[in-house]
C-alpha positions as a printed Julia matrix, in Angstrom:
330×3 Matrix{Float64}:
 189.08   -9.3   196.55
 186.97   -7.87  193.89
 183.52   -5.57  195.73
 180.64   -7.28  195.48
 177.9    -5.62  192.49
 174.47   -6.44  194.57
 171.21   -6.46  191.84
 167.98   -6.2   193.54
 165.64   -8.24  191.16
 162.15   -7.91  190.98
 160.17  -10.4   189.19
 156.35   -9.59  188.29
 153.78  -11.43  186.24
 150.47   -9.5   187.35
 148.72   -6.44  188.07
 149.18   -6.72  191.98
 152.72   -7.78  191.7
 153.19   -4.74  189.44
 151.46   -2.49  191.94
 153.63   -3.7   194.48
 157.25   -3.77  192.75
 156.14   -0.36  191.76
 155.13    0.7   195.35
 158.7    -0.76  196.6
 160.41    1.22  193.51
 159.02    4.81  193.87
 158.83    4.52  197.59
 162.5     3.6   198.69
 162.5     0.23  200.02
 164.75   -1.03  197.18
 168.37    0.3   197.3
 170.55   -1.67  194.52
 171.01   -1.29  191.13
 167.58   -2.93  189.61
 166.93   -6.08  187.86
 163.07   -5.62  186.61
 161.74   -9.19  185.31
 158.9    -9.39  183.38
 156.47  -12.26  182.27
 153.07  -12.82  181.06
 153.29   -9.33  178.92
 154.09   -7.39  182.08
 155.25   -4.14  180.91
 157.98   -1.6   182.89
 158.22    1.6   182.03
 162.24    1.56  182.19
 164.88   -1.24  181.16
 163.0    -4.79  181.78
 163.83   -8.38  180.71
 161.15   -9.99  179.25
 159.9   -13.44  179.79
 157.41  -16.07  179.4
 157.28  -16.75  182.84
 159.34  -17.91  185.09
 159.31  -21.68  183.72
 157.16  -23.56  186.31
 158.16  -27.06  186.4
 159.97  -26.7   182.47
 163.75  -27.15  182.51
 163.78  -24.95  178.75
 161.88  -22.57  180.25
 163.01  -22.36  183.56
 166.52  -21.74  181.94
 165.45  -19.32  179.55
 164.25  -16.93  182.38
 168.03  -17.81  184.57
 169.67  -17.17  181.04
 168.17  -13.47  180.27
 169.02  -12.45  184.07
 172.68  -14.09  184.0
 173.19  -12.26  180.73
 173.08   -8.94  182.56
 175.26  -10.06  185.71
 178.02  -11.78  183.4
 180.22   -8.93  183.45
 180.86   -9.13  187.29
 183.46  -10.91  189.3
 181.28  -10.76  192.51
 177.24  -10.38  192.32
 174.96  -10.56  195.08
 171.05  -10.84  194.62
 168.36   -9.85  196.83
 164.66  -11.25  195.35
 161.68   -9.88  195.25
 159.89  -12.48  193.78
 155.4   -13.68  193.98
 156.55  -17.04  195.63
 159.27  -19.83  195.41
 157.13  -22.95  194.76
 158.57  -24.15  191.28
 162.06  -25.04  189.57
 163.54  -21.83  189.71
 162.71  -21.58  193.5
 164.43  -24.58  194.1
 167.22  -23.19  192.04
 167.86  -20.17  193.57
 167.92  -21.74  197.11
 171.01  -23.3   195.76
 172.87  -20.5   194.51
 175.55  -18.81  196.14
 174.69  -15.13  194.72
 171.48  -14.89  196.5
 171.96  -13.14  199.69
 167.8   -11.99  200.67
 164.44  -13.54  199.67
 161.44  -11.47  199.4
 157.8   -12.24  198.72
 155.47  -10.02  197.6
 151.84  -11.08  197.46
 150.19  -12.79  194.39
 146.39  -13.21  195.24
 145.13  -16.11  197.56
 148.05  -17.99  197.49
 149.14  -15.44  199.84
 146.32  -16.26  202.05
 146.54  -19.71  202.96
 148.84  -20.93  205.63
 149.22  -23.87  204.22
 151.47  -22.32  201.67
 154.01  -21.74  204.35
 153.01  -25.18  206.81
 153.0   -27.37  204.38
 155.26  -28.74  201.46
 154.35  -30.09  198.58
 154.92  -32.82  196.31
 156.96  -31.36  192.79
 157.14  -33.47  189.89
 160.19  -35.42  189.23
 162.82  -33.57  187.14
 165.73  -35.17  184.97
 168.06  -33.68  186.96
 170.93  -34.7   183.86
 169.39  -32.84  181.66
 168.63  -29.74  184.08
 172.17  -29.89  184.78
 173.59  -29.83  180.97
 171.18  -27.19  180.24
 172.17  -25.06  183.27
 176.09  -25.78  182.57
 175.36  -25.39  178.5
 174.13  -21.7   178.88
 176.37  -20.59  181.46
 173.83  -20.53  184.28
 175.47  -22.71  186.95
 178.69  -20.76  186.96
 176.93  -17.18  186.93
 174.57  -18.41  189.64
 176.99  -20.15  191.49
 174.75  -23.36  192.02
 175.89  -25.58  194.31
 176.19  -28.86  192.68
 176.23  -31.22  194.75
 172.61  -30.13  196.17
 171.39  -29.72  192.81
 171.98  -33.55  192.27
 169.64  -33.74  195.25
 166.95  -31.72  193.63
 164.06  -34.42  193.18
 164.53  -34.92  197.36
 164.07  -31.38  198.17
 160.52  -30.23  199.33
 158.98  -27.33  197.5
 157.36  -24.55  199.21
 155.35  -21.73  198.05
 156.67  -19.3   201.04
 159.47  -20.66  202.79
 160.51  -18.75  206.27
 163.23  -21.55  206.88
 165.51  -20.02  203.93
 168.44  -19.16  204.65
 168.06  -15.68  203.09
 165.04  -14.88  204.3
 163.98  -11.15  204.18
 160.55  -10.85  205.06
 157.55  -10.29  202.53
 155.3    -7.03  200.68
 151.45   -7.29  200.71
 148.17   -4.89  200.42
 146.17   -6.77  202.92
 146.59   -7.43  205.96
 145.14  -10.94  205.22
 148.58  -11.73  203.39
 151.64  -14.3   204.44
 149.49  -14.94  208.03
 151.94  -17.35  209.4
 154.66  -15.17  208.01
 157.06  -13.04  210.11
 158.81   -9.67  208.95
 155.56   -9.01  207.16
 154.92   -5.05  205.61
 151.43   -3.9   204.84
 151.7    -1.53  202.0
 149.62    1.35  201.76
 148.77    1.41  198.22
 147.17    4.41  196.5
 143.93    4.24  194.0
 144.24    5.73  190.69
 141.67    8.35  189.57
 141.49    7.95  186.06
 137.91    7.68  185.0
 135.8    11.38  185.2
 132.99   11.32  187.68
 130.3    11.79  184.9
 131.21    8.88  183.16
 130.13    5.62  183.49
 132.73    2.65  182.87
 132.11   -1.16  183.95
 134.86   -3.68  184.2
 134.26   -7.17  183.07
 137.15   -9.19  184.96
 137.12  -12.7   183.47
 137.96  -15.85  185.97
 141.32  -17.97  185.05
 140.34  -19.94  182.05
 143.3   -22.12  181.75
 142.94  -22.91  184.95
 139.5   -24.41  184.4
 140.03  -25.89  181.22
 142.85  -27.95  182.45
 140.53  -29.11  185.87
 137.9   -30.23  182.82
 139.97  -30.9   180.35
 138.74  -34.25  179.77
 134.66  -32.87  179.89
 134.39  -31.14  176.74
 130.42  -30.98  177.24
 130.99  -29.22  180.54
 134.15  -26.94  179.05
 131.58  -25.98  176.37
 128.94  -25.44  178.45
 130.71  -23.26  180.89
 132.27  -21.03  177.77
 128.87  -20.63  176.5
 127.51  -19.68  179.48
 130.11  -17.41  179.93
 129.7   -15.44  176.53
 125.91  -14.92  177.35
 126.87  -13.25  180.93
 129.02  -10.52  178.93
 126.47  -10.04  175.98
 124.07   -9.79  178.91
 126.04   -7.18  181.25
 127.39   -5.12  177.64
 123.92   -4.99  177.48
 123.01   -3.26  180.5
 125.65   -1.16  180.75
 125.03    0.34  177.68
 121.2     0.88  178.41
 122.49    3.35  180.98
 125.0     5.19  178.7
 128.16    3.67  179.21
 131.02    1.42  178.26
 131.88   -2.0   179.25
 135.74   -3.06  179.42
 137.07   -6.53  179.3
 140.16   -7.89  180.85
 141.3   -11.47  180.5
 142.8   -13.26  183.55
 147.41  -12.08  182.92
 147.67  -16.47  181.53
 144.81  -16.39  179.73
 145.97  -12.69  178.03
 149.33  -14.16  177.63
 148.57  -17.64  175.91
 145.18  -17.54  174.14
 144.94  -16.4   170.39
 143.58  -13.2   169.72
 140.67  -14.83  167.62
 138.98  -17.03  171.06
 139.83  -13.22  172.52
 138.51  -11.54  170.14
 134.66  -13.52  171.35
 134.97  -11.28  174.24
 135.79   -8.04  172.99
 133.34   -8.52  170.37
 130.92   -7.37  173.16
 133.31   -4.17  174.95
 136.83   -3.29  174.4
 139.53   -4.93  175.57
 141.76   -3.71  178.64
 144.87   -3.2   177.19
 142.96   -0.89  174.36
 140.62    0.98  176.59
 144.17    2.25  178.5
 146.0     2.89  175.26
 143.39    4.86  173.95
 142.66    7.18  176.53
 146.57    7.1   177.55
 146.06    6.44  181.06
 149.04    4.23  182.44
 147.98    0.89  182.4
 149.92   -2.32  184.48
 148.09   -1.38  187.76
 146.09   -4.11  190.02
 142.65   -3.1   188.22
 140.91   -2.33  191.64
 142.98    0.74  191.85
 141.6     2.41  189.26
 137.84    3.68  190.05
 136.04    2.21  187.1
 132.35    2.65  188.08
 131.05   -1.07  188.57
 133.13   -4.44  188.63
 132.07   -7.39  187.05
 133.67  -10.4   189.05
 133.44  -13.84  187.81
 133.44  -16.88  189.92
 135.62  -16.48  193.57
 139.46  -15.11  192.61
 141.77  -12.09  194.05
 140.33   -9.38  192.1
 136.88   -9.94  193.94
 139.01   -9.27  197.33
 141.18   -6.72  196.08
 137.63   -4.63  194.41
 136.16   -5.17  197.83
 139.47   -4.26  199.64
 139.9    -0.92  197.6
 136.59   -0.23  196.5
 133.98   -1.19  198.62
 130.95   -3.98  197.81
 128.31   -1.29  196.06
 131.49   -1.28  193.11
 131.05   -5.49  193.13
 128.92   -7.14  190.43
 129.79  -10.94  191.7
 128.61  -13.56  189.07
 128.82  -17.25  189.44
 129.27  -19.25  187.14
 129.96  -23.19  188.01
């Protein structure tokens, strides 16, 4: 019987789920050869596999991210995975609780979806999926073999509940957070100590702009243009304004862009924005400080928060509410 080649795979899409696959890398926790995943432009500074995302509710999708990992584990006769993955609430959740390679699940925390127990209490309802078609695709590319999908249960897959954080998995493992607010109905839950990043000189004066999740809103208003317009406007004048006063007082404003919203929007609607400061990804790449971190980490001087999110917790969390600058904008 051939040894079993265990993979521990670590999928990240944002700055905190960078922060804490790094964390989990440099500090021991993960013991396997590593499978680094990376969507929305996520960058690893080692061998990655790049990827949209990881398919949400779109068969293509959802089996181009299986077909890049199963690419890698072809060459085995026996594979085991252990995941480290921000949740299991879509397709390829549903997926992977149906394959036979996957021996340990593992959350790590992904903002306020972390937060709410009803994440974990409650299922809810996915959208129907032609299963024929999932099931040509996954056979077609190789997946279903590789993965060792079960399937009989994936011609159940419509029936099966979805769940964000699901304790009742077979594989199980626990889950990674930064707050202690995290996975509260969760048990086998670690509290990372994570470690800010001094990058900025004290005698400098650098305000972060973090923008709220456009797509987000645009597709609750999709159908209110006036109101969509309306909000981006409003939004543009908060910027000019704040570029504004930071620079009255000598300094520098920096813009980031929600991970979607960097990942799918053209560079020209971007381009609005950093009309008025320089974008994230620059300000890093110029100065050659290393750049993938949950923003809070680093000690830029203010924070600019729009609207409620994560990164208003996590600036509070790490650096206290004189670095906060909350702005609402409805």
């Amino acid at each position: 019987m051939a040894t079993e080649k265990t993979f521990d795979l670590l999928y990240m899409h944002s700055p905190i789920t960078y922060s804490i696959g790094r964390h989990l890398v440099e500090n021991g926790y993960l013991e396997n050869e590593l499978l680094v995943v990376c969507g929305r432009n996520t960058q690893w500074d080692g061998p990655f596999i790049s990827v949209e995302n990881d398919g949400v509710w779109s068969i293509s999708r959802t089996c181009d991210y299986l077909e890049k990992i199963c690419a890698v584990l072809k060459g085995y006769a026996a594979i085991g995975l252990n995941l480290y993955v921000p949740h299991s609430g879509f397709l390829v959740g549903k997926l992977f609780s149906m394959a036979g390679v996957v021996r340990k699940v593992h959350y790590i925390e992904e903002g306020t979806a972390a937060y709410d127990p009803s994440n974990v209490l409650t299922p809810w309802t996915s959208p129907e999926i032609d299963v024929g078609l999932l099931t040509d695709e996954l056979e077609r590319r190789g997946i279903l073999d590789v993965l060792q999908i079960d399937r009989q249960r994936l011609a159940g897959l419509n029936a099966m509940d979805s769940w964000f954080f699901n304790p009742r998995l077979p594989g199980f493992a626990g889950a990674f957070c930064v707050s202690d607010k995290a996975f509260p109905t969760l048990s086998e839950v670690t509290v990372l100590p994570m470690s800010t990043r001094e990058i900025i000189p004290a005698n400098e004066t650098v305000w972060l702009c973090l923008l709220p999740c456009l797509i987000n809103f645009v597709a609750e208003h999709e159908k209110n243009k006036p109101l969509l317009d309306k909000f981006l406007y409003g939004l543009l004048m908060m910027v000019r304004m704040q570029a504004a006063l930071v620079k009255n007082v000598g300094g520098a404003l920096v813009i980031k862009f929600h991970p979607a919203d960097d990942a799918y929007f053209n560079e020209g609607f971007k381009n609005n924005f950093y009309a008025m400061g320089t974008g994230y990804r620059d300000f890093f790449d110029m100065n050659d400080f290393p750049v993938g971190y949950e923003p809070a980490l680093y000690n830029f001087t203010k924070f600019i928060v729009v609207n409620d999110s994560s990164a208003l917790l996590y600036v509070r969390q790490f650096r206290g509410e004189e670095s906060v600058v909350p702005v609402k904008l409805d």
